[in-house]
Steps between C-alpha positions, in 0.01 A plus 500: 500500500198525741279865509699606804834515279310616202383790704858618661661439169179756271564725799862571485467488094227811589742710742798464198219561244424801681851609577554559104158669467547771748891525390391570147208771611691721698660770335893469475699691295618361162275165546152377385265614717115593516502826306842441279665284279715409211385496175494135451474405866192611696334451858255257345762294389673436846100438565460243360810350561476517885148274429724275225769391802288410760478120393881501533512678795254223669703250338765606679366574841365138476799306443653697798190361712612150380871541627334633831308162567826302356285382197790666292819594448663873492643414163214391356301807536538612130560839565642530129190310368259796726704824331477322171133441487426899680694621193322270221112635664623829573559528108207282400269748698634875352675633224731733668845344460684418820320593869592268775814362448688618764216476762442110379809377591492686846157408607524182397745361787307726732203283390659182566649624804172624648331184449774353688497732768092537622420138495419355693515810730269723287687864582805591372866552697704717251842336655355209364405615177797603439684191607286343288562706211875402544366088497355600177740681293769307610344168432436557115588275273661477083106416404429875687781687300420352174071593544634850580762599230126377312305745701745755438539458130075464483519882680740602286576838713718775449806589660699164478878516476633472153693161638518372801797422686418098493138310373398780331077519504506573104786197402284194416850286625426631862204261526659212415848576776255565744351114488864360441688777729211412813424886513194609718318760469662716821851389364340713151427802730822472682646569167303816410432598861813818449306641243081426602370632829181182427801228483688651828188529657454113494855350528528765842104414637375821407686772670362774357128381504547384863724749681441822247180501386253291724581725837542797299110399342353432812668808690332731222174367491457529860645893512271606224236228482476597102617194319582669147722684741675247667559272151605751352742636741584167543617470165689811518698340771602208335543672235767757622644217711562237232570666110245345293713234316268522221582850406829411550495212207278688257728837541775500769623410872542841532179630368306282752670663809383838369154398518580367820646854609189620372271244692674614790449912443086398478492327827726773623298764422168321597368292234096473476533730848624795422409735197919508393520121523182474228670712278828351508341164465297597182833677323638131628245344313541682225873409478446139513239513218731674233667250278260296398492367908860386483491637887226260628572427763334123552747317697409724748091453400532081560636555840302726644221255358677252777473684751116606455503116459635400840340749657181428419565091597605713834123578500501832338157628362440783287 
């Protein structure tokens, strides 16, 4: 790949590097963030694992490149092989149990997708992103599921359904009638797309990162040019728009859409703006914290970090 390519690929690796950094520092309620955390997962965790997935992230955006100059094929991408190897560095480089699951295996299409979409052009068209996006997903392959049921397993993360309805992440048979069944990896999220918001988001190209929370994000920052504000409003949004589906596995369906009600009341009532919304959105807080963090809401946390992520290969600058 000559320096030209190198370049564009580092570069949109940076803006999805940075996209998880400033996700993880602002301060949303029940997450990680700057001046909170969980007892065994803290900010310097997700750190370090933002640094530990930029190789894959690269990886990524370059083999999009190559099926922009025809040098490859969509299918041979590896997107399965990119989420795999972000998950085996992200643990290699901290100790703090599962951090970027969810926001791997939605950047990394976005990754591929971008590479495809600036060259040769060098500026981004998000119809075309997203179009790409859609190339992407849809173009996995068997070799893709099989390197992410490993990813997943190497995470290990909380929250998965006892059993699944069919090629269950935690049966070791589901590996093997995925290579004799031909199942790709979007024919795997079609499966658990009714119950995860991260698996509908890529077998429908991102609805709610593209249509909820990217205008919503942009709209924000330029009302209140404060961008703690506007991320975390943004989140709020989403968040009270879509129930966090994984509150609803850890707990219940129905215990996510109160903390969506409640998402909603805080942006009602202000958020960061006014002096009510603050207090509603530390008792929210509060509420999501109790239980040993069964309320997390991180679903929520990886998609926001998509949207920082596009907008910033938009051209957004902190």
């Amino acid at each position: 790949m000559d320096s030209d390519a190198q370049r564009t690929a580092k570069h949109v690796a940076s803006c999805l590097q940075l996209g998880i950094l400033l996700e993880v520092s602002a301060h949303k309620p029940g997450n990680v963030n700057r001046t909170r955390g969980f007892r065994s997962t803290r900010y310097e965790h997700f750190l370090a694992s933002a640094v530990a997935v930029e190789p894959s992230l690269e990886y990524a955006a370059e083999r999009g490149l190559m099926v922009s100059e025809k040098k490859l094929k969509p299918e041979d991408i590896g997107v399965g092989r990119a989420i795999k190897e972000a998950v085996a560095n992200a643990n290699r480089w901290q100790h703090g149990g599962n951090t970027l699951l969810g926001t791997i295996i939605l950047l990394t299409p976005i990754s591929a997708a971008a590479g495809m979409t600036i060259a040769p052009k060098e500026e981004l068209s998000i119809s075309e992103l997203r179009k790409n996006i859609g190339v992407v997903v849809e173009s996995t392959t068997p070799s893709d599921a099989v390197a992410a049921y490993e990813a997943i397993r190497l995470a290990n993360p909380s929250g998965l359904v006892d059993k699944a309805p069919t090629l269950d992440v935690n049966d070791p048979e589901s590996t093997k009638k995925i290579q004799e069944e031909n199942v790709t990896l979007c024919d795997v999220f079609k499966i658990s797309a009714p119950y995860d918001s991260i698996s509908r988001e890529w077998v429908e190209n991102y609805p709610i990162t593209f249509e909820t929370g990217l205008p919503y994000f942009e709209a924000k920052l330029k009302d209140t040019t404060n961008l703690d504000v506007a991320i975390l409003h943004t989140f709020l949004r989403v968040l009270s728009a879509v129930p966090d589906t994984l509150i609803a596995r850890k707990t219940s369906p129905e215990k996510a859409r109160e903390v969506s009600r409640e998402a909603g009341t805080v942006l009602k009532l202000g958020g960061l703006t006014t002096q009510s919304g603050r207090e509603k959105l530390e008792s929210l807080d509060r509420l999501l914290r109790e239980k040993s963090n069964q309320y997390n809401p991180g679903t929520t946390a990886d998609i926001v970090a998509a949207v920082l992520s596009i907008s910033i290969l938009k051209g957004f600058r902190p």
